[in-house]
MOPAC internal coordinates of N, CA, C and O (Angstrom, degrees):
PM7 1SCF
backbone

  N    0.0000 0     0.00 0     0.00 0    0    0    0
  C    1.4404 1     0.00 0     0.00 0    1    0    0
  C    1.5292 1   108.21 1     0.00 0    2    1    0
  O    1.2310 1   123.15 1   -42.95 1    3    2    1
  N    1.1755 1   111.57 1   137.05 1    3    2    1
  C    1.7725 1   123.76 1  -177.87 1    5    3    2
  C    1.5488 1   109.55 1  -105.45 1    6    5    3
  O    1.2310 1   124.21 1   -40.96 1    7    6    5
  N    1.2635 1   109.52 1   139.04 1    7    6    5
  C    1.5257 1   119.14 1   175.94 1    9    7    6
  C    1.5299 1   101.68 1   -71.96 1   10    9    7
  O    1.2310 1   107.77 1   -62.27 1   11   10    9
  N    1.5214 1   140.42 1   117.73 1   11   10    9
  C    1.4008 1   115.98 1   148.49 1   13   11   10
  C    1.1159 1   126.86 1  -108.06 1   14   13   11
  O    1.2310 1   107.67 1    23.00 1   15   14   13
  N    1.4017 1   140.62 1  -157.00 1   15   14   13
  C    1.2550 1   138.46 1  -118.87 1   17   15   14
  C    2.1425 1    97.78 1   -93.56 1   18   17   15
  O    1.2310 1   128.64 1   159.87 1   19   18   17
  N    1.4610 1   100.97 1   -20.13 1   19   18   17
  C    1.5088 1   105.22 1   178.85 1   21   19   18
  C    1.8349 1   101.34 1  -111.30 1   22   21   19
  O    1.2310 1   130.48 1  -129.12 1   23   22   21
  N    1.2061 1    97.39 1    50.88 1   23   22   21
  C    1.7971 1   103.49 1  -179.33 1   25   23   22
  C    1.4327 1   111.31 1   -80.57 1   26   25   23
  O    1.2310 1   116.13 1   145.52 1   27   26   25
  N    1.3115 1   124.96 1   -34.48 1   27   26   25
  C    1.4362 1   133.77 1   171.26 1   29   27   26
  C    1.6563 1   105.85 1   -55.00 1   30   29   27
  O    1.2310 1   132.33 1   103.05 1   31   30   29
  N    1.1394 1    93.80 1   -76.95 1   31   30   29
  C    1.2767 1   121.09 1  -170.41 1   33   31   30
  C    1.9329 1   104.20 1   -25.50 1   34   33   31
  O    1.2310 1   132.83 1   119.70 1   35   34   33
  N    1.6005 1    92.81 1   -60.30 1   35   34   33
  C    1.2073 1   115.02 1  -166.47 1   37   35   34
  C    2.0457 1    95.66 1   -55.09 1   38   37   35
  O    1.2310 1   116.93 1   128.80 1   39   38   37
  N    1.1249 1   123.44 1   -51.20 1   39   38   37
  C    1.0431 1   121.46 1  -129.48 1   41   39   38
  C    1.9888 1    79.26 1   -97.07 1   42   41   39
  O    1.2310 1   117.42 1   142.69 1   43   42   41
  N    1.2648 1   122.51 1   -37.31 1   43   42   41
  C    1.2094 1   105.72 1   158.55 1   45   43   42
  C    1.4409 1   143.70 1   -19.46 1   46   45   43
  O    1.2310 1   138.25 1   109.72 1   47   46   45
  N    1.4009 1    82.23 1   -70.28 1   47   46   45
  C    1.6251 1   105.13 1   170.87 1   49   47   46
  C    1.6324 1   124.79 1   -50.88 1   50   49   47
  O    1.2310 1   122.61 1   128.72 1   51   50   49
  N    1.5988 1   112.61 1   -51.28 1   51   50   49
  C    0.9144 1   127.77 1   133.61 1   53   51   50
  C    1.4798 1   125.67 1    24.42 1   54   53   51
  O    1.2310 1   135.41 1    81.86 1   55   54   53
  N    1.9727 1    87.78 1   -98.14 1   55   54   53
  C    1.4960 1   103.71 1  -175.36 1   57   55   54
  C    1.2664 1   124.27 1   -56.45 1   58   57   55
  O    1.2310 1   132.79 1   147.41 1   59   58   57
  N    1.4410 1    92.89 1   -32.59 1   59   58   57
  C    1.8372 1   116.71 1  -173.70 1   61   59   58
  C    1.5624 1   104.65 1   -72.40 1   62   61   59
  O    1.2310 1   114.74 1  -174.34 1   63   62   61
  N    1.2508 1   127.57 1     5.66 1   63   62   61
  C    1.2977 1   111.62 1  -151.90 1   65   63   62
  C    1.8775 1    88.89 1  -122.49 1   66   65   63
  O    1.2310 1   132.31 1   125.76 1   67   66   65
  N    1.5278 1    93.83 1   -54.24 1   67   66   65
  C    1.6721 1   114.44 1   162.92 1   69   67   66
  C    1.5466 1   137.49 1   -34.88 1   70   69   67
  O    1.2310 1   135.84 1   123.63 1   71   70   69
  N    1.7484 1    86.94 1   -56.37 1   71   70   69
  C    1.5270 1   101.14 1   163.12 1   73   71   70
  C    1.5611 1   128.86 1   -67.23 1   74   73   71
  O    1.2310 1   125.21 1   153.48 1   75   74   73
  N    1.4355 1   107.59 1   -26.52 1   75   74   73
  C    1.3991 1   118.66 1  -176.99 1   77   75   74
  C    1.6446 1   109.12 1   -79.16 1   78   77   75
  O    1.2310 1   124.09 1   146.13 1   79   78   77
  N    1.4323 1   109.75 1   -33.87 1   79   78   77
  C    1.3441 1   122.81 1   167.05 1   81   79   78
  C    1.3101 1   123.45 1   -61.86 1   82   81   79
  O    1.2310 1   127.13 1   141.66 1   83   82   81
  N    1.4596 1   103.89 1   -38.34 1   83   82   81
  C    1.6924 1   110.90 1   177.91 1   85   83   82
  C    1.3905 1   118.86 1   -74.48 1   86   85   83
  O    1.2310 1   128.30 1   135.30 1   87   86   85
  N    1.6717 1   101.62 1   -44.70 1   87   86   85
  C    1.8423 1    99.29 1   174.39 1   89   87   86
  C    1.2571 1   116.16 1   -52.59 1   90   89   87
  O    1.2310 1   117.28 1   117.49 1   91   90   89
  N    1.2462 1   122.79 1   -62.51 1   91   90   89
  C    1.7330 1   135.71 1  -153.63 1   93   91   90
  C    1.2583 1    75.85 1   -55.93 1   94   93   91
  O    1.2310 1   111.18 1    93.33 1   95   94   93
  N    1.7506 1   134.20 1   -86.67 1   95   94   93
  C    1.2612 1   113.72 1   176.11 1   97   95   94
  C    1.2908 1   135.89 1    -2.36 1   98   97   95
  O    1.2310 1   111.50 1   116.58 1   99   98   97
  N    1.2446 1   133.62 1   -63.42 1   99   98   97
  C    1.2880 1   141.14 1  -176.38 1  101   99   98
  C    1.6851 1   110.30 1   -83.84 1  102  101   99
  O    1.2310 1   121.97 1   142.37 1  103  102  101
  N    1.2805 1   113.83 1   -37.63 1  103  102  101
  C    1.4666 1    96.65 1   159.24 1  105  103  102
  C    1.7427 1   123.57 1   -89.08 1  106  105  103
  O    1.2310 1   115.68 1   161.98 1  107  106  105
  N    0.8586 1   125.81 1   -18.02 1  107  106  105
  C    1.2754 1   101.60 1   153.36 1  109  107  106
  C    1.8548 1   143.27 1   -56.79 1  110  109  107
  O    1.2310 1   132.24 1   140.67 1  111  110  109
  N    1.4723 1    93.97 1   -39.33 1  111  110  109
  C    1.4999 1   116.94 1   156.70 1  113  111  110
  C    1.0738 1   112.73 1   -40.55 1  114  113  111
  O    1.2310 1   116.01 1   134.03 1  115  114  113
  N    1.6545 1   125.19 1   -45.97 1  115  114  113
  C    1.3912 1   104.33 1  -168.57 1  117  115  114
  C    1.5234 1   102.04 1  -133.04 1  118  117  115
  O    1.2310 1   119.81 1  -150.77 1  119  118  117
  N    1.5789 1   117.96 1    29.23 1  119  118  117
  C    1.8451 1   122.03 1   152.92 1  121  119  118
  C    1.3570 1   105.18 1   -18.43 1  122  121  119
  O    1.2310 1   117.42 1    83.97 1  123  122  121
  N    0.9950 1   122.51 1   -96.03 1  123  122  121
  C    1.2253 1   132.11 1  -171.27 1  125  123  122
  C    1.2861 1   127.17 1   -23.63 1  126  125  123
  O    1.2310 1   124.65 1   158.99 1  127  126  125
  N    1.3492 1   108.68 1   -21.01 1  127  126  125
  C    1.6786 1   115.86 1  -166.06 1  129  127  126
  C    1.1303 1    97.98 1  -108.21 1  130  129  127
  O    1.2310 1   116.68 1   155.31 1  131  130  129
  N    1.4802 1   123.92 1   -24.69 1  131  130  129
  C    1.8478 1   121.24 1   163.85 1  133  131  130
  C    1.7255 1    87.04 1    91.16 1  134  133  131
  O    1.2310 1   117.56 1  -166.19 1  135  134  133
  N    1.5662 1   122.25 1    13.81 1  135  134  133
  C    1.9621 1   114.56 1   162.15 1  137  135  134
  C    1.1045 1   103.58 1   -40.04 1  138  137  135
  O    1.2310 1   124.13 1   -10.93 1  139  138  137
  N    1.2502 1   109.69 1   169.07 1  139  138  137
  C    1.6653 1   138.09 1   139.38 1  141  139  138
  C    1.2846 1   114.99 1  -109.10 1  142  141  139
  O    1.2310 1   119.41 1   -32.12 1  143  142  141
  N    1.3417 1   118.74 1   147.88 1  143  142  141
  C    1.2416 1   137.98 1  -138.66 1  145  143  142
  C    1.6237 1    85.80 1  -136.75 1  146  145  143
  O    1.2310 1   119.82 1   -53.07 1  147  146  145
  N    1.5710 1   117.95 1   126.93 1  147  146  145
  C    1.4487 1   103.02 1   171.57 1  149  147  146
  C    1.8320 1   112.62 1  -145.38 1  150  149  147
  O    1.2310 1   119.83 1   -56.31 1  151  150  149
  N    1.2555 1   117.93 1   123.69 1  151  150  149
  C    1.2698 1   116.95 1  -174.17 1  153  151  150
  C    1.4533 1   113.72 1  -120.06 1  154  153  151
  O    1.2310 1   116.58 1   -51.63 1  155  154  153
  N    1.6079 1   124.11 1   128.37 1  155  154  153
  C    0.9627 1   118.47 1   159.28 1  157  155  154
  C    1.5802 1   148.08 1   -88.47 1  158  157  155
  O    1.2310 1   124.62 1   -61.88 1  159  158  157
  N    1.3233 1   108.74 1   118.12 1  159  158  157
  C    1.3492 1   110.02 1  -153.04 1  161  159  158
  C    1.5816 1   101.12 1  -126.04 1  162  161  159
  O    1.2310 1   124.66 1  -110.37 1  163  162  161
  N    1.5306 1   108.66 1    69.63 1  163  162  161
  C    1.4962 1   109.45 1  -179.00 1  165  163  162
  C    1.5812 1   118.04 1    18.38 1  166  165  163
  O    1.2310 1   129.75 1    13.70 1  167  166  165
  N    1.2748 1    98.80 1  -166.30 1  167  166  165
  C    1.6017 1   107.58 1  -173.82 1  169  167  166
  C    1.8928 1   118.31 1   -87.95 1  170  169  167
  O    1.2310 1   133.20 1  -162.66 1  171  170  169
  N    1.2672 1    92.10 1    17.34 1  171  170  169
  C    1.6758 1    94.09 1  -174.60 1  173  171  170
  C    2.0710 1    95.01 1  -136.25 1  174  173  171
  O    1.2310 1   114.59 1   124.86 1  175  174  173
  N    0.7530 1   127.86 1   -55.14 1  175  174  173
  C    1.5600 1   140.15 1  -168.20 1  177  175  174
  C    1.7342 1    95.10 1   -45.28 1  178  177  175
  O    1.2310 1   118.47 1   114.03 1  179  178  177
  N    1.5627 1   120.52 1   -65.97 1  179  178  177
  C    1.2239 1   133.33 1   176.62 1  181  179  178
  C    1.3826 1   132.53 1   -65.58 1  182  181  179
  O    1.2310 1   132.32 1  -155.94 1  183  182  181
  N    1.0822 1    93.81 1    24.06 1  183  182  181
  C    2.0965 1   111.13 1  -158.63 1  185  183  182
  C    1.8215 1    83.14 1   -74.24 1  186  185  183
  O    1.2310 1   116.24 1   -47.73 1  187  186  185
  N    0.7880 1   124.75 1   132.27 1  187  186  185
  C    1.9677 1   133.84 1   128.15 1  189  187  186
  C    0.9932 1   107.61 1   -25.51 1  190  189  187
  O    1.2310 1   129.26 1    78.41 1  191  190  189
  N    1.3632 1    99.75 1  -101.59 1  191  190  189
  C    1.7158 1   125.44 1   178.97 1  193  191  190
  C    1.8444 1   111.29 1   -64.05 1  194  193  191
  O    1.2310 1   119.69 1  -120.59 1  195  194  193
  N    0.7386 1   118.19 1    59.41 1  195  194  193
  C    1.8774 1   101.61 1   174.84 1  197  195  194
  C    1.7098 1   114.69 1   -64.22 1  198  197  195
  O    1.2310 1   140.76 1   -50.38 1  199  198  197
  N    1.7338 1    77.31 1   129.62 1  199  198  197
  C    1.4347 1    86.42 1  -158.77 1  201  199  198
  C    2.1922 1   101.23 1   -67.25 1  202  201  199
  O    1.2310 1   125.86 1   -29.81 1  203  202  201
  N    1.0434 1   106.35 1   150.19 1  203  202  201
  C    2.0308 1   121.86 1   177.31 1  205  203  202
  C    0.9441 1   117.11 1    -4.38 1  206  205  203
  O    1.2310 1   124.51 1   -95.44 1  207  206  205
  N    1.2508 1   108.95 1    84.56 1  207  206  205
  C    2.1565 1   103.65 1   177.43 1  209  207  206
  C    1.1285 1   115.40 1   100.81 1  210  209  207
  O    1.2310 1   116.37 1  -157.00 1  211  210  209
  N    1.4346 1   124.50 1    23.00 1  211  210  209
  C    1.2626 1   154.57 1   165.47 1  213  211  210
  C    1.2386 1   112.88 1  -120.54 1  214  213  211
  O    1.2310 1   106.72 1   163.06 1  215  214  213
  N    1.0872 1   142.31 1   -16.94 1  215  214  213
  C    1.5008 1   140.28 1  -176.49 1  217  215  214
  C    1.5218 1   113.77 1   -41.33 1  218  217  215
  O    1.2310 1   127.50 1   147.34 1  219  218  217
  N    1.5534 1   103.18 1   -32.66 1  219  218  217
  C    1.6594 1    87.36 1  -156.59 1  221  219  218
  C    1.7402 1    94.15 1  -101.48 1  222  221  219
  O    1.2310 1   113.37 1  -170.04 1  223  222  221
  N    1.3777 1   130.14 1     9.96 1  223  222  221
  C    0.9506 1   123.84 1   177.90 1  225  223  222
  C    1.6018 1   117.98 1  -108.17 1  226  225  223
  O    1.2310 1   123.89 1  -166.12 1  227  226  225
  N    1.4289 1   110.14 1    13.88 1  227  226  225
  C    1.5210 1   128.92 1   146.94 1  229  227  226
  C    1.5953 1   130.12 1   -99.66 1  230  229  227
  O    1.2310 1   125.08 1   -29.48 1  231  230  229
  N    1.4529 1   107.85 1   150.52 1  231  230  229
  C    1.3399 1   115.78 1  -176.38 1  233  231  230
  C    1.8361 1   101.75 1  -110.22 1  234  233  231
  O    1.2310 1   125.84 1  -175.87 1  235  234  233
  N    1.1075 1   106.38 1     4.13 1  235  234  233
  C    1.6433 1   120.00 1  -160.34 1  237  235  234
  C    1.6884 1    87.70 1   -64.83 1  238  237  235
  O    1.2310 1   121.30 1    95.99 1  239  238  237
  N    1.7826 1   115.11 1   -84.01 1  239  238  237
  C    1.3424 1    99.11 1   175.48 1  241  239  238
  C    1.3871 1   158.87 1   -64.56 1  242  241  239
  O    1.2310 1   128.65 1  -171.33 1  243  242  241
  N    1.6324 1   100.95 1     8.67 1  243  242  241
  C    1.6102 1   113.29 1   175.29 1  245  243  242
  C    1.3600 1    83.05 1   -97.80 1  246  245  243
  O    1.2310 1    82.88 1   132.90 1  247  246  245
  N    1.2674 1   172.47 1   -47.10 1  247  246  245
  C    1.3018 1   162.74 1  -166.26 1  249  247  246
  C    1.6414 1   109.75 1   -69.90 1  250  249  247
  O    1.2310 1   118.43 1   133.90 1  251  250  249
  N    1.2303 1   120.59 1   -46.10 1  251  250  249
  C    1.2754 1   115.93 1   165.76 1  253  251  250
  C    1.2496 1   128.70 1   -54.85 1  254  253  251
  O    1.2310 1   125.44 1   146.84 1  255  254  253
  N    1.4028 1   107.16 1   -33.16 1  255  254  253
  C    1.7537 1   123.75 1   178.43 1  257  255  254
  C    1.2283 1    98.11 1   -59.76 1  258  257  255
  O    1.2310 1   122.65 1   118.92 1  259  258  257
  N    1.4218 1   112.53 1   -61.08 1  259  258  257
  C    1.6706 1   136.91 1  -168.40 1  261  259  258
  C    1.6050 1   113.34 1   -41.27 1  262  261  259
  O    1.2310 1   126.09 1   128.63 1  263  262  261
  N    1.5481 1   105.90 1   -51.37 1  263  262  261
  C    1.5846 1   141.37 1  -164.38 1  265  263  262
  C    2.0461 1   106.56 1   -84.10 1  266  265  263
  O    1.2310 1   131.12 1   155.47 1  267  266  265
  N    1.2643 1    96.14 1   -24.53 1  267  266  265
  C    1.3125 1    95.91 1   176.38 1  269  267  266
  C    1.7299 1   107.90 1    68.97 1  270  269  267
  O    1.2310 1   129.23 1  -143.78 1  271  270  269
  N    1.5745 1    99.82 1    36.22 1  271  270  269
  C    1.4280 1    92.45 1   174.28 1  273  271  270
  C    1.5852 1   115.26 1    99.50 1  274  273  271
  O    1.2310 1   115.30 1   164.71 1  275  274  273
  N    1.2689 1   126.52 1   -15.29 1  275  274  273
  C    1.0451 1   133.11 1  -152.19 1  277  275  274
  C    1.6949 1   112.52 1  -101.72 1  278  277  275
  O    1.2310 1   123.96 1   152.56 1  279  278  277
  N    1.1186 1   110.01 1   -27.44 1  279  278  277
  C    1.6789 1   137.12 1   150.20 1  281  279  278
  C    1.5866 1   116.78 1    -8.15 1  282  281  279
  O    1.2310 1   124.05 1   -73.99 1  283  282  281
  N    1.1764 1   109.83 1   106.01 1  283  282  281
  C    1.5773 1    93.44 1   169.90 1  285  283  282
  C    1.3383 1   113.78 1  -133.98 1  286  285  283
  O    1.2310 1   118.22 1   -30.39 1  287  286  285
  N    1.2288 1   120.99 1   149.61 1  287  286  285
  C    1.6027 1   137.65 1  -172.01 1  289  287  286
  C    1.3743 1    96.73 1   -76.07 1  290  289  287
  O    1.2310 1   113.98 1   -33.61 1  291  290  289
  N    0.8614 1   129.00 1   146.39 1  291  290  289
  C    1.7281 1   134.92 1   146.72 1  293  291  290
  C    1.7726 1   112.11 1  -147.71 1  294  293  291
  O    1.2310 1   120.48 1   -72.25 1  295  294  293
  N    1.0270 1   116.69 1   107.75 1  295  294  293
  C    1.4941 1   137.93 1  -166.72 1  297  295  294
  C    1.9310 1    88.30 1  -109.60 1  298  297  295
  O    1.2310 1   131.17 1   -66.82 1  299  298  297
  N    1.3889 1    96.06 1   113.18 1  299  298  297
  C    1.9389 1   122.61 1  -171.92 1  301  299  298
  C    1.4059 1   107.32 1  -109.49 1  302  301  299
  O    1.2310 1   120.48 1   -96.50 1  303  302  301
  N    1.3472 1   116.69 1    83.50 1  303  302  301
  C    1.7904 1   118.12 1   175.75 1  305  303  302
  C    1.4639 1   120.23 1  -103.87 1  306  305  303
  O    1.2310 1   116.10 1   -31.89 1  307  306  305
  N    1.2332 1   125.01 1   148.11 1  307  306  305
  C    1.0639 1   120.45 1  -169.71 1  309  307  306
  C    2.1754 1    99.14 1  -105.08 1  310  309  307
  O    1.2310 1   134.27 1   -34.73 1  311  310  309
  N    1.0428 1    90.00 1   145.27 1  311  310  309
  C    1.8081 1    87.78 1  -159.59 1  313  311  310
  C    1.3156 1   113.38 1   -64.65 1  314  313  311
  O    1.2310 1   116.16 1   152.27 1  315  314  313
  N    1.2906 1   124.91 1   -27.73 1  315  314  313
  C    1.4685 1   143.59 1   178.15 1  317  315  314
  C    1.6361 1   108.71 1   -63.74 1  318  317  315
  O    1.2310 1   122.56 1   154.51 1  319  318  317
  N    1.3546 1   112.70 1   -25.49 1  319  318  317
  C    1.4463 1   109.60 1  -173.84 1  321  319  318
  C    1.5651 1   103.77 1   -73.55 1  322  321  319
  O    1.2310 1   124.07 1   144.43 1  323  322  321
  N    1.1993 1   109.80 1   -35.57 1  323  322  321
  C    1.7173 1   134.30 1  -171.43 1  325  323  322
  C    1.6901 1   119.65 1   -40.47 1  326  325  323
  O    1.2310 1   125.76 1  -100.72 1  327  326  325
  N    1.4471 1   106.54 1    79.28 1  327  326  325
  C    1.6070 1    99.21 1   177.02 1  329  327  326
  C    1.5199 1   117.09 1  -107.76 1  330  329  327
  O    1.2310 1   126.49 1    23.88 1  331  330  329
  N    1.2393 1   105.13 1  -156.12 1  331  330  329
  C    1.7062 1   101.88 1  -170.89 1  333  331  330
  C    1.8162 1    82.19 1  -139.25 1  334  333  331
  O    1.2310 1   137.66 1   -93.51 1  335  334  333
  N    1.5267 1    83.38 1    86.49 1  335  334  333
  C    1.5581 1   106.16 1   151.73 1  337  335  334
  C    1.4870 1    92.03 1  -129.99 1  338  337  335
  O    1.2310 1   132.96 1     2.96 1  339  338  337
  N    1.9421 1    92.56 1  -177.04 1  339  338  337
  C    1.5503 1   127.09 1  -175.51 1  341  339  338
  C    1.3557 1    92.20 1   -47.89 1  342  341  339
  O    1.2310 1   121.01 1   116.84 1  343  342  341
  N    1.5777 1   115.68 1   -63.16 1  343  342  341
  C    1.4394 1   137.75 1  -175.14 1  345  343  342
  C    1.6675 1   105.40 1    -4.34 1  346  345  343
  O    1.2310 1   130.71 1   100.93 1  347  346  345
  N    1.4968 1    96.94 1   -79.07 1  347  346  345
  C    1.4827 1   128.88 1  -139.43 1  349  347  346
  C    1.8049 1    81.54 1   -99.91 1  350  349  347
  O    1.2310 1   111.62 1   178.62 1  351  350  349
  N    0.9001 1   133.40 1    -1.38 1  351  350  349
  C    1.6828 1   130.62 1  -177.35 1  353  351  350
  C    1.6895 1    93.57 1   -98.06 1  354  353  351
  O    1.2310 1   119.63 1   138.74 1  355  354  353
  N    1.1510 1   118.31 1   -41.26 1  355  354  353
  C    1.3172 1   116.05 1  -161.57 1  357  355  354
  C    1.4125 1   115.46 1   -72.53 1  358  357  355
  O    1.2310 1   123.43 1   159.29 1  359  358  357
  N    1.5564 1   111.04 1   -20.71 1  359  358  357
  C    1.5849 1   121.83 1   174.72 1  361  359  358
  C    1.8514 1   116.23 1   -72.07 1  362  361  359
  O    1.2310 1   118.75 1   -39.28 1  363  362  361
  N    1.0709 1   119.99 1   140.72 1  363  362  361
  C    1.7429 1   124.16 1  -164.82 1  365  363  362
  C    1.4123 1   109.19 1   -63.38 1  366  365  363
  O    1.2310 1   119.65 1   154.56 1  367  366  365
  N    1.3089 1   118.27 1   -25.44 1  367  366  365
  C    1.2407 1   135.41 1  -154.61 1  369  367  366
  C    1.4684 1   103.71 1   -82.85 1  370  369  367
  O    1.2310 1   118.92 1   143.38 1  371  370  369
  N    1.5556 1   119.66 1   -36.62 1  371  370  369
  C    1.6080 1   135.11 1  -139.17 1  373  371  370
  C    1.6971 1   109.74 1   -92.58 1  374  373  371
  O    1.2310 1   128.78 1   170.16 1  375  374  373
  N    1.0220 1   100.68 1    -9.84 1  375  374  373
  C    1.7395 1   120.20 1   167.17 1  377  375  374
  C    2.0135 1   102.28 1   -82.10 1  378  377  375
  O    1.2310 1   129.86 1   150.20 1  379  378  377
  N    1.3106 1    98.58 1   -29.80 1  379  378  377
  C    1.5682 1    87.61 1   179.05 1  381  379  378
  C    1.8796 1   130.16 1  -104.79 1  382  381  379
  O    1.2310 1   127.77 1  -172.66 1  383  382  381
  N    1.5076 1   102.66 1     7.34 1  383  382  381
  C    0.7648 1   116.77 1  -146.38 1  385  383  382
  C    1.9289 1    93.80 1  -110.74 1  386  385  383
  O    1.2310 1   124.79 1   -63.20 1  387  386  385
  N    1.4820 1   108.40 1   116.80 1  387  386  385
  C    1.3650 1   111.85 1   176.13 1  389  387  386
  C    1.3687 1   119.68 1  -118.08 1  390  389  387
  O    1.2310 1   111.57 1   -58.26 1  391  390  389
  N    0.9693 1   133.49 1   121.74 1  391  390  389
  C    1.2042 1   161.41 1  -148.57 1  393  391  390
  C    1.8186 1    98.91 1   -70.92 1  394  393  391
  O    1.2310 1   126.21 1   120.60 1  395  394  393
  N    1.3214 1   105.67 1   -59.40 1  395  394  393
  C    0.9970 1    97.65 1  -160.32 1  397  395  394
  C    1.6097 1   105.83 1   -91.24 1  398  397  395
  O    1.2310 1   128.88 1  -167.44 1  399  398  397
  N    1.0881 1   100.50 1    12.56 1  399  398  397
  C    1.9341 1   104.72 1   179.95 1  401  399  398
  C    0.9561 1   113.32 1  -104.66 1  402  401  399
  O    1.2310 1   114.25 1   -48.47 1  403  402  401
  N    1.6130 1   128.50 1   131.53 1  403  402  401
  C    1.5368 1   126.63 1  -150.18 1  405  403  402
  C    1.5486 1   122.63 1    35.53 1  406  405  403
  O    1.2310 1   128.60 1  -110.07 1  407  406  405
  N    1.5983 1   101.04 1    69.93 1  407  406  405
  C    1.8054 1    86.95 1  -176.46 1  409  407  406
  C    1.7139 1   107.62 1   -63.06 1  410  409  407
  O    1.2310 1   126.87 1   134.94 1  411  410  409
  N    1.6090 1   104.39 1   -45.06 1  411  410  409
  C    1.3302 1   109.68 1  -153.64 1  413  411  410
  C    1.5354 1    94.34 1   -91.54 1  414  413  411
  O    1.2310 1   116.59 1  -159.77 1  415  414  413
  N    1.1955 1   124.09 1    20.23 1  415  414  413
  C    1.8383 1   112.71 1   166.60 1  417  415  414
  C    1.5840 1   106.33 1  -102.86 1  418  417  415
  O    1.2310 1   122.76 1   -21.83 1  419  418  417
  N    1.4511 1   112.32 1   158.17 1  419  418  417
  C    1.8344 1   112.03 1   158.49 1  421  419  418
  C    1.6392 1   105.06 1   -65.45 1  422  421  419
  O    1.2310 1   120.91 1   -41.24 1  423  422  421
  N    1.0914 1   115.86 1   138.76 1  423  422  421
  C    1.6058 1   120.80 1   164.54 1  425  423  422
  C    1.3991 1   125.38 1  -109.83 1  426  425  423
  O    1.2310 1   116.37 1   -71.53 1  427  426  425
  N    1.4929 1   124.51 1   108.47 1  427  426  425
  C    1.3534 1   111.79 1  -154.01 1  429  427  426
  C    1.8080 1    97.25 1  -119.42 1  430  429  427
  O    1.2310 1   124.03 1   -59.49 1  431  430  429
  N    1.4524 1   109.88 1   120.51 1  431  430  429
  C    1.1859 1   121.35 1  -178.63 1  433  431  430
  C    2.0219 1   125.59 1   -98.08 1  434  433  431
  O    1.2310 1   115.64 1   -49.73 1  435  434  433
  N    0.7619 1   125.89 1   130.27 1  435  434  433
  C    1.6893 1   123.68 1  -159.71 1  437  435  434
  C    2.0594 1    97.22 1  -133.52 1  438  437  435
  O    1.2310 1   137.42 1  -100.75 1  439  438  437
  N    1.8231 1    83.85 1    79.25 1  439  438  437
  C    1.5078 1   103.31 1   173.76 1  441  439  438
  C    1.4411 1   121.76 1   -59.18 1  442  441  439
  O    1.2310 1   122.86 1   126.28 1  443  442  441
  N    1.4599 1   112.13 1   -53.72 1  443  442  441
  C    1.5095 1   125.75 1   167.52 1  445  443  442
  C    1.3555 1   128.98 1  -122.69 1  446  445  443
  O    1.2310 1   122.36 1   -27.10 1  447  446  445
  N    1.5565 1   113.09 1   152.90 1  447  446  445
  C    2.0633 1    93.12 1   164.83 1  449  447  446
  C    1.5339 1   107.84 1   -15.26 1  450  449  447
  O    1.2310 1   114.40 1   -37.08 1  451  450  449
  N    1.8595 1   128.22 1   142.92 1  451  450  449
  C    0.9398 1   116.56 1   133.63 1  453  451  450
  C    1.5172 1   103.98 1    78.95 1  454  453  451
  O    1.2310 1   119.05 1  -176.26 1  455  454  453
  N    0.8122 1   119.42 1     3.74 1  455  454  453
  C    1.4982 1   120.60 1   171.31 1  457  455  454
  C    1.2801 1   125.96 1  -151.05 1  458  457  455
  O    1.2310 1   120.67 1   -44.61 1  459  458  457
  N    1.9880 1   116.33 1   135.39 1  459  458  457
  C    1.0229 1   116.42 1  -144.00 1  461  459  458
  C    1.6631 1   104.85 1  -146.03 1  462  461  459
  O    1.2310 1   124.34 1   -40.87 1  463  462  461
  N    1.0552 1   109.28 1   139.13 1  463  462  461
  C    1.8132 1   121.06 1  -160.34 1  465  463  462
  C    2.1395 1    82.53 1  -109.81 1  466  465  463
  O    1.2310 1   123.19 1   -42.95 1  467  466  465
  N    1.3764 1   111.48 1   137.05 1  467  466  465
  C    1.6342 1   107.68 1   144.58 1  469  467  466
  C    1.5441 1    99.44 1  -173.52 1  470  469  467
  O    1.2310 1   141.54 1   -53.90 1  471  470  469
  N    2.0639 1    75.79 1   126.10 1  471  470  469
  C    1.3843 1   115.65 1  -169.14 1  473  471  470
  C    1.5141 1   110.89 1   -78.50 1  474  473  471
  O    1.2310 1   105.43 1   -77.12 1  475  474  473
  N    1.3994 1   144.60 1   102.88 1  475  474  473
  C    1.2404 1   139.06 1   171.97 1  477  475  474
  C    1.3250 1   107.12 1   -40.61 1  478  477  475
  O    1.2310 1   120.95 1    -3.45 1  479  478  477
  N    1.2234 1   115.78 1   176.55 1  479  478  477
  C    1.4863 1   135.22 1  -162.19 1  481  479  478
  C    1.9620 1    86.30 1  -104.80 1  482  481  479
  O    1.2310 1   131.09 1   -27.37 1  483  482  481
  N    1.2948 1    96.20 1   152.63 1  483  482  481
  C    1.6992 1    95.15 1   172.43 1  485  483  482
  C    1.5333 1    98.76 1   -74.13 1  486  485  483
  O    1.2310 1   127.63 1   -22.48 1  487  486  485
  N    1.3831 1   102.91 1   157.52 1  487  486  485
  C    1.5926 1   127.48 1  -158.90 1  489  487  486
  C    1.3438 1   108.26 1   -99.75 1  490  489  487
  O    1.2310 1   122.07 1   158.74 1  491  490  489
  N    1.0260 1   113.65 1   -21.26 1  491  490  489
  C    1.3883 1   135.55 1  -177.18 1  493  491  490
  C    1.5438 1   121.18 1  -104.96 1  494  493  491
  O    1.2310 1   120.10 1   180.00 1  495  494  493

């Protein structure tokens, strides 16, 4: 099998498509028992809201549909990764987020319904 020119793209979607398949799976299996079901899907896969032209490379809002609301984001960064690019500007959170305030605490930020930023403590 050959990668072509929409190989990213493709394989995005993919995950998003897999994972969404696998949860409902796994929470339906265990409705009854009132589990939680938990998948990690970096900081883009698990989006709620995916931001324009990203939609199909989240499982965030077919799980919420699924979940009846019950869905929650949790986006897990480690603080050291944290620069001031486009990247890290483009996230809601990154205007509030100071570096040097609480280095050594977790910082947990709640951008939208249902969605949840927490910043490790520096490691160092």
């Amino acid at each position: 099998m050959r990668a072509g020119p929409d190989a990213v793209t493709a394989m995005l979607e993919m995950i998003a498509r897999l994972t969404a398949v696998k949860a409902k799976a796994l929470l339906a299996r265990d409705a009854a028992a009132g589990k939680m079901v938990i998948a990690y899907g970096g900081a883009l896969h698990n989006d709620v809201a995916p931001r324009p032209g990203r939609e199909r490379w989240s499982f965030g809002p077919e799980l919420s549909t699924f979940t009846g609301g019950k869905y929650v984001e949790l986006d897990i960064i480690v603080r050291e990764f944290i620069k001031d690019s486009e990247t890290w500007r483009a996230l809601p959170w990154y205007p509030h987020f100071d570096r040097e305030e609480h280095p050594n605490k977790a910082v947990l930020f709640n951008p939208a319904p249902g969605s949840y930023v927490l910043i490790f403590p520096r490691s160092s």
